[in-house]
VEXLO-227933 format. One line per field, with one value per atom (N, C-alpha, C): residue number from 1; residue in one letter; atom name; x, y, z. Coordinates in steps of 0.2 Angstrom, whole numbers, plus 5000, padded with zeros to 4 digits. Example, Ala and Ser with C-alpha at 12.3 -4.5 7.8 and 13.67 -1.06 7.14 Angstrom:
pos <- c(1; 1; 1; 2; 2; 2)
code <- c(A; A; A; S; S; S)
site <- c(N; CA; C; N; CA; C)
x <- c(5066; 5062; 5066; 5064; 5068; 5064)
y <- c(4972; 4978; 4984; 4989; 4995; 5000)
z <- c(5039; 5039; 5039; 5035; 5036; 5039)
END
This chain:
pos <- c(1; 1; 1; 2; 2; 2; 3; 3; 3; 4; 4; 4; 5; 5; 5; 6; 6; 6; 7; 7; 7; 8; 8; 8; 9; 9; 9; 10; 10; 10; 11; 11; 11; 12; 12; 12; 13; 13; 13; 14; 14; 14; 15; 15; 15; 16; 16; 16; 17; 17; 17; 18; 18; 18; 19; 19; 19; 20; 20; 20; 21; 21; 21; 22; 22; 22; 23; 23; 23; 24; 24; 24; 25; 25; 25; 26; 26; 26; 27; 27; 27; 28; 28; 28; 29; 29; 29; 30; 30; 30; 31; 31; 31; 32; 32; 32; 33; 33; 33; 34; 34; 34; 35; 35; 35; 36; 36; 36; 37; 37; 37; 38; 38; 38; 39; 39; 39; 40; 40; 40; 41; 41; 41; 42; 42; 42; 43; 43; 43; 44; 44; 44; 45; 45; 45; 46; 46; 46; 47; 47; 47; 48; 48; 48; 49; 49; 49; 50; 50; 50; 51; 51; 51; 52; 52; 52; 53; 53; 53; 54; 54; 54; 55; 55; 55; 56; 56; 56; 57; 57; 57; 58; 58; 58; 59; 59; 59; 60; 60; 60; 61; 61; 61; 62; 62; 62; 63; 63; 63; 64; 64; 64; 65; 65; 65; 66; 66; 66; 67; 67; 67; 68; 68; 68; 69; 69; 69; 70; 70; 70; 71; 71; 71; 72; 72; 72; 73; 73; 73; 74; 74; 74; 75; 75; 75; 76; 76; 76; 77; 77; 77; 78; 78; 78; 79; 79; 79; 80; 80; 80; 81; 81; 81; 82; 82; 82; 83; 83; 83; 84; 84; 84; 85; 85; 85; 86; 86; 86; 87; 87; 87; 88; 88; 88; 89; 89; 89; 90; 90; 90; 91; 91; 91; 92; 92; 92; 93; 93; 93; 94; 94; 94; 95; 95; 95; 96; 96; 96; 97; 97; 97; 98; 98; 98; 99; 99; 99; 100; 100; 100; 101; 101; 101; 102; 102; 102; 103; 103; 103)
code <- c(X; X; X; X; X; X; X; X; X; X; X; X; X; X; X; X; X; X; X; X; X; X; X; X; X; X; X; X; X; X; X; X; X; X; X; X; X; X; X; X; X; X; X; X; X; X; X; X; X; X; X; X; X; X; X; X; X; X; X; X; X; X; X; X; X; X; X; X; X; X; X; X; X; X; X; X; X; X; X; X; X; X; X; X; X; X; X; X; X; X; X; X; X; X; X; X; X; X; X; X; X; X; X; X; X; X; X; X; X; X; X; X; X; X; X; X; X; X; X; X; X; X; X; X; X; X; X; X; X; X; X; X; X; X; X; X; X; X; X; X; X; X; X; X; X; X; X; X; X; X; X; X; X; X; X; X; X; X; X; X; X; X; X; X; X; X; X; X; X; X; X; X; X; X; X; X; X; X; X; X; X; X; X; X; X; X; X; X; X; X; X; X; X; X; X; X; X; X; X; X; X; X; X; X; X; X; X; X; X; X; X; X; X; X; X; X; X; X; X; X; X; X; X; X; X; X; X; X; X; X; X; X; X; X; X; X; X; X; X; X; X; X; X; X; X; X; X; X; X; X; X; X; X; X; X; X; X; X; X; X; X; X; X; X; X; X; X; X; X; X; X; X; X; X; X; X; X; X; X; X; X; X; X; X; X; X; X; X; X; X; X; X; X; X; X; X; X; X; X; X; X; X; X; X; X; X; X; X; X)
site <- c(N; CA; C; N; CA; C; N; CA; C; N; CA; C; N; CA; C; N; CA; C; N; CA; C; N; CA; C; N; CA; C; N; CA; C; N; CA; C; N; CA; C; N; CA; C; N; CA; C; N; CA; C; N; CA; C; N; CA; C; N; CA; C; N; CA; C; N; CA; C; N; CA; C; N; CA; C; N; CA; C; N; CA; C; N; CA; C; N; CA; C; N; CA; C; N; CA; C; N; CA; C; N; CA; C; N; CA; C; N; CA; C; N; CA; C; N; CA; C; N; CA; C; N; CA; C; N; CA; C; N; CA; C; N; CA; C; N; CA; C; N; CA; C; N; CA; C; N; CA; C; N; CA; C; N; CA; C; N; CA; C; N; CA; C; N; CA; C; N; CA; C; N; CA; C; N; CA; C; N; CA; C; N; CA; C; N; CA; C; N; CA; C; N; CA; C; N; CA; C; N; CA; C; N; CA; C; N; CA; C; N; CA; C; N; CA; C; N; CA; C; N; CA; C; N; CA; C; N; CA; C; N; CA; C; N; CA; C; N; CA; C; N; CA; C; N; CA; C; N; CA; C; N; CA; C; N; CA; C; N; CA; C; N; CA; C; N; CA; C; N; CA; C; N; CA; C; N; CA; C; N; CA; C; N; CA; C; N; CA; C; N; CA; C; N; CA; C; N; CA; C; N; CA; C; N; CA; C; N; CA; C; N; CA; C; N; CA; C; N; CA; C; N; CA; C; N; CA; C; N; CA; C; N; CA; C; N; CA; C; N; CA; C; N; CA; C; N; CA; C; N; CA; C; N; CA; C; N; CA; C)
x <- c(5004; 5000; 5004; 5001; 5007; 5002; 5008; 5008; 5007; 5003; 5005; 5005; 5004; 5005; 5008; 5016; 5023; 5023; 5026; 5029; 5036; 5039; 5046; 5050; 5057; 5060; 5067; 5067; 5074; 5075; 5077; 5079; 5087; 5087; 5093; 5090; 5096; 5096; 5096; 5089; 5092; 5095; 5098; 5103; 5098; 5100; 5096; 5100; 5096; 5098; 5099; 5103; 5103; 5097; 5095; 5086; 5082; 5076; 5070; 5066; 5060; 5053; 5051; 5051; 5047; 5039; 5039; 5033; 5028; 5034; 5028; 5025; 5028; 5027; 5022; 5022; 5015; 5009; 5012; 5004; 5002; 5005; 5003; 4999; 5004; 4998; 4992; 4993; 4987; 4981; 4983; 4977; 4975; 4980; 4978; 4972; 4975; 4969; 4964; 4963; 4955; 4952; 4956; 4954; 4951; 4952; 4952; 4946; 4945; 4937; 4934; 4933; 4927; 4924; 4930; 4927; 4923; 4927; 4924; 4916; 4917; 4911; 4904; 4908; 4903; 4900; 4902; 4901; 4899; 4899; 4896; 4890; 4889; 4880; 4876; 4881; 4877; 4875; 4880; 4877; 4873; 4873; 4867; 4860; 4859; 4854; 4852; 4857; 4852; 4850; 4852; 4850; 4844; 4842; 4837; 4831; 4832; 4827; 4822; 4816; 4809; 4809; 4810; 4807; 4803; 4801; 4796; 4797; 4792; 4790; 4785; 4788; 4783; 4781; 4772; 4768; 4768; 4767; 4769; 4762; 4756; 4751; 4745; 4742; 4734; 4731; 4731; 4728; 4732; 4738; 4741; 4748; 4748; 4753; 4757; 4762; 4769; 4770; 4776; 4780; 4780; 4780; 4781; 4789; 4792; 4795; 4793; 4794; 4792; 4792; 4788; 4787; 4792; 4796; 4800; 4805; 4807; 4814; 4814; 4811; 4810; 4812; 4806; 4810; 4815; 4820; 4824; 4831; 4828; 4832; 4832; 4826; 4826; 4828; 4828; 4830; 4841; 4843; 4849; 4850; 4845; 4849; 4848; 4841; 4841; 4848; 4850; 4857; 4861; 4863; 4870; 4867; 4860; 4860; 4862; 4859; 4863; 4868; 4870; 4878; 4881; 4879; 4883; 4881; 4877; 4876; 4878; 4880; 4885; 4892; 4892; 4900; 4901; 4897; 4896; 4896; 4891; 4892; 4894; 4899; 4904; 4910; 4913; 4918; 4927; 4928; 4936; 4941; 4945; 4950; 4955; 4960; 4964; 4969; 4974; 4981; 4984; 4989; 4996; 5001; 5001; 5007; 5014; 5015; 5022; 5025; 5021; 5024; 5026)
y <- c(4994; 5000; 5006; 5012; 5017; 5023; 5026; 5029; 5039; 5040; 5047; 5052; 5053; 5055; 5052; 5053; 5053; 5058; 5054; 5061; 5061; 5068; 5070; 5066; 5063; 5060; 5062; 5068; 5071; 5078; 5075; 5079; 5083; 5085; 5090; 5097; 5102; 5108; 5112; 5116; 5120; 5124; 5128; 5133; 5140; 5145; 5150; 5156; 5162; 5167; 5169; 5162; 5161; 5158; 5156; 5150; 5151; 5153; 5154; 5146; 5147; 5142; 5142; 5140; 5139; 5135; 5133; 5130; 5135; 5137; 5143; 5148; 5149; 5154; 5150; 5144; 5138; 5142; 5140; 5140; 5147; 5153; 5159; 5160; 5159; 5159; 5155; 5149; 5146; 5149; 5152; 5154; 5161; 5164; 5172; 5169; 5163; 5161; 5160; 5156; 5153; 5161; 5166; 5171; 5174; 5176; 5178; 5175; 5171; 5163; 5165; 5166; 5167; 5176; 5178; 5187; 5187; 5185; 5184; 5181; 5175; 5173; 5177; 5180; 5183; 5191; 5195; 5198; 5198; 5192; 5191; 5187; 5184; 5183; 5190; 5194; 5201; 5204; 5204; 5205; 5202; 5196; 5192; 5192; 5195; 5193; 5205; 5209; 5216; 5215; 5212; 5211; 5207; 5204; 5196; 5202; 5207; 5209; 5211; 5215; 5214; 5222; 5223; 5229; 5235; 5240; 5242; 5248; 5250; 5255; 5262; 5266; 5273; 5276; 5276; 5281; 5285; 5289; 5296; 5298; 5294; 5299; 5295; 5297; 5293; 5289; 5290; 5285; 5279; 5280; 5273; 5273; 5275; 5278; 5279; 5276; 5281; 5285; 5288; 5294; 5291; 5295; 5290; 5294; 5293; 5295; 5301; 5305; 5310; 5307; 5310; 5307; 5308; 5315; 5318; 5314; 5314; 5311; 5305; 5301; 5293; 5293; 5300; 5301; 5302; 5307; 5309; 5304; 5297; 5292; 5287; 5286; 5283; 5288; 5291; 5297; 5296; 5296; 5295; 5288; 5283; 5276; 5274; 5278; 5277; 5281; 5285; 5290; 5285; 5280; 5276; 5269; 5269; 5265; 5264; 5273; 5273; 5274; 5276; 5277; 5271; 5265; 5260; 5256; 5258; 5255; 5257; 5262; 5267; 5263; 5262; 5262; 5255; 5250; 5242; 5242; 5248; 5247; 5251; 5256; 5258; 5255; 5256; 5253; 5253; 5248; 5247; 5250; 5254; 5258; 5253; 5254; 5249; 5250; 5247; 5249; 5248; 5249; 5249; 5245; 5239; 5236; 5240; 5241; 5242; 5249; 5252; 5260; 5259)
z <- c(5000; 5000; 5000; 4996; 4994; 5001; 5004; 5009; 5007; 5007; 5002; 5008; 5015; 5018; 5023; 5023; 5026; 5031; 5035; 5041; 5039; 5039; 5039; 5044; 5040; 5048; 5047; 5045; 5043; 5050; 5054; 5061; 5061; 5054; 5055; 5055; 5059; 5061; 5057; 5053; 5047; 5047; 5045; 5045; 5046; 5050; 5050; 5048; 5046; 5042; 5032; 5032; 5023; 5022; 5023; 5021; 5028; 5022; 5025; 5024; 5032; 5031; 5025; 5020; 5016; 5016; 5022; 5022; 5025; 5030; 5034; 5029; 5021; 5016; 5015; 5012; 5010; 5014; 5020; 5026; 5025; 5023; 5024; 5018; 5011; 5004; 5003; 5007; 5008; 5011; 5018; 5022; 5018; 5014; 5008; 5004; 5002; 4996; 4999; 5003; 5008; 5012; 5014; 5013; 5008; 5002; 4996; 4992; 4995; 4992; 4996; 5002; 5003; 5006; 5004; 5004; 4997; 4990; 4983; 4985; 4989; 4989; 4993; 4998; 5001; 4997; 4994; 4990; 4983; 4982; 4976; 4978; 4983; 4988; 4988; 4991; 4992; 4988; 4980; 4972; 4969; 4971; 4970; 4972; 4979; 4983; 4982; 4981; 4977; 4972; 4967; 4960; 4960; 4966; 4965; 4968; 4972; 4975; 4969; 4971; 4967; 4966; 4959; 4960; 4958; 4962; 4963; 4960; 4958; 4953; 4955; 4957; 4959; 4955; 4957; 4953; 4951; 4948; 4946; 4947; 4944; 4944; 4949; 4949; 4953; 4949; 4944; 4938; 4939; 4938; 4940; 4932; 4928; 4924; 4924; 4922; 4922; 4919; 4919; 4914; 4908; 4903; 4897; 4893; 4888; 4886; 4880; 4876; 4874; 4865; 4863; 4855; 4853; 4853; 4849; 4849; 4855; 4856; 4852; 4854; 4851; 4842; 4841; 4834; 4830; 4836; 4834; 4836; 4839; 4841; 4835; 4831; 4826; 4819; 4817; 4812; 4811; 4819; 4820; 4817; 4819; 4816; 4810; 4808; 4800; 4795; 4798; 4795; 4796; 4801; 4801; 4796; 4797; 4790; 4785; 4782; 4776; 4776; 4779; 4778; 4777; 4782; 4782; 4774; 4771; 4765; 4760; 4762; 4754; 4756; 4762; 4762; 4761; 4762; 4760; 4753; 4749; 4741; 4737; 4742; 4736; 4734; 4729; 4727; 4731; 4731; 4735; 4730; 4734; 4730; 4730; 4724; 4723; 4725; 4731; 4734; 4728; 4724; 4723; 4729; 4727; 4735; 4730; 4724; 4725; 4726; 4728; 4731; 4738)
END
């Protein structure tokens, strides 16, 4: 049977000043990363659990109505996309100038 967890039996004195714990470095990055997982996780519950909430909508009127947006505007929201339309079709069917590669 293969033993995968060994205890060290090397009881020599390591030299101190030139060489550091390395393992004490392990136990420190390890415990950053298990910190790190769960602040991640806990804030991204609290982003998940605002977003999840229901939301609610204030009347503007008695009737029960919202604001609406203005006609004009809307028109002049569609008027803008029709002009990038055409534009983008002149530019799709005009003709491709020709490079000269040998200049």
């Amino acid at each position: 049977m293969i033993n995968f967890f060994k205890k060290e039996r090397n009881f020599k004195k390591e030299r101190e000043g030139m060489y550091f714990n390395i393992n004490f470095f392990w136990k420190i990055a390890i415990c950053l990363m298990f910190l790190v997982t769960l602040v991640a996780l806990f804030f991204g519950y609290r982003i998940f659990i605002e977003t999840n909430k229901e939301i609610v909508l204030e009347r503007s009127n008695i009737n029960g109505q919202f604001e609406t947006i203005k006609k004009d505007r809307i028109e002049e929201v569609l008027k803008y996309f029709s002009a990038r339309k055409q534009k983008s079709n002149e530019i799709l069917n005009s003709p491709v100038p020709v490079s000269d590669p040998s200049l």
